[in-house]
N, C-alpha and C positions, 0 to 999 in steps of 0.2 A: 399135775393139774389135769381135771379129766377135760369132756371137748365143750365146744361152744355153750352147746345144748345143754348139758347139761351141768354145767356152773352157772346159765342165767336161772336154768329152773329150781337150782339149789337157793338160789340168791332172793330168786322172788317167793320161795316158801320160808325164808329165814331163815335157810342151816345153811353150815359151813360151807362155801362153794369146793372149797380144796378134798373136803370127806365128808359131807354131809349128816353128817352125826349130831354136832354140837350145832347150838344155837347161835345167829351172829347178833342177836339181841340182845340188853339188859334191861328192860323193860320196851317202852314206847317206840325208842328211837336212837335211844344209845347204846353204842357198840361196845362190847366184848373190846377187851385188851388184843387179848387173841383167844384161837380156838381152843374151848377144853377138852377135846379128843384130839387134834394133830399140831396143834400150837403153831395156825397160820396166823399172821400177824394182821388181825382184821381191824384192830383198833387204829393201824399205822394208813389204811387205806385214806384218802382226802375225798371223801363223798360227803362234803361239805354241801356245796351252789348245785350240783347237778340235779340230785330230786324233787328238790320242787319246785325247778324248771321245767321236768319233764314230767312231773304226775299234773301241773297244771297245766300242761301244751296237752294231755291224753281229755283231763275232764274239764277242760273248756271247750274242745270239740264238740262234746257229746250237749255242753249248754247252749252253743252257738245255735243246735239246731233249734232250739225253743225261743230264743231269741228271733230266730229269723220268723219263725210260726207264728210269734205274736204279732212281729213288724209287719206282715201282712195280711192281718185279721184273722187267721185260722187257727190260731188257739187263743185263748182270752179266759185265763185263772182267776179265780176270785180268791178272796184275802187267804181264808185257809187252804185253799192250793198251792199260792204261792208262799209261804211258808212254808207248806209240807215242805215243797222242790227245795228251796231255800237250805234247809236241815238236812234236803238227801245228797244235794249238794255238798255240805259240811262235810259229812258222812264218804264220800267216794272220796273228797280230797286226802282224807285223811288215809283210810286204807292206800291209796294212790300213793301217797307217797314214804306208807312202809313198805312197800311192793317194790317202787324205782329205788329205795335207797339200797335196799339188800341186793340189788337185779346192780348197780352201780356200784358194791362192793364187790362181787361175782365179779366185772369186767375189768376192776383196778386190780384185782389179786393175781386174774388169769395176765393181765398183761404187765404186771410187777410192778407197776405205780406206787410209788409210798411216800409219805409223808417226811419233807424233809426235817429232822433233827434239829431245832433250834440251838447253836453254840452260844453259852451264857444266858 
């Protein structure tokens, strides 16, 4: 496995954190079995609960400050504004949390976390 750096930065462009060749996606959000160039086992990793705990703690931040702006008069959206926001909202959650789940597969591979084997 290579170093910190760069299995998070593997993880958060969506390639293999172990050899960054293959992709750890199969489409949206679903993992690969494992790697099709070094056959890490990325489907076994349990990045289940962790991203989007963490892509909504990164872009609830960023909402909180509009919140506080409105709460004290200094920003005041009208309907199509807040829409817009509302959409771009949607929009960062969503990349946000294909970003933490690959960056949370990167940190369960490097630290050999896997999914236990259901018997029966």
């Amino acid at each position: 496995m290579p170093g910190w750096a760069v299995t998070l930065g593997r993880g958060l462009r969506g390639r293999c954190p172990r050899c960054g060749c293959a992709p750890i996606f199969d489409g949206y959000l679903k993992v690969h079995p494992q790697c099709a160039h070094c056959a890490a086992p990325l489907g076994e990793m349990p990045a289940d609960d962790a991203p989007p705990y963490i892509a909504m703690l990164v872009v609830l931040q960023i909402l909180a400050v509009f919140v506080v702006l409105f709460y004290k008069g200094i920003y005041d959206p009208g309907f199509f504004m807040a829409g817009l926001m509302l959409l771009l909202l949607v929009a960062a959650c969503m990349v946000a949390l294909r970003l933490t789940k690959g960056a949370v597969i990167g940190i369960l591979l490097k630290v050999g976390l896997k999914r236990e084997a259901l018997d029966g």
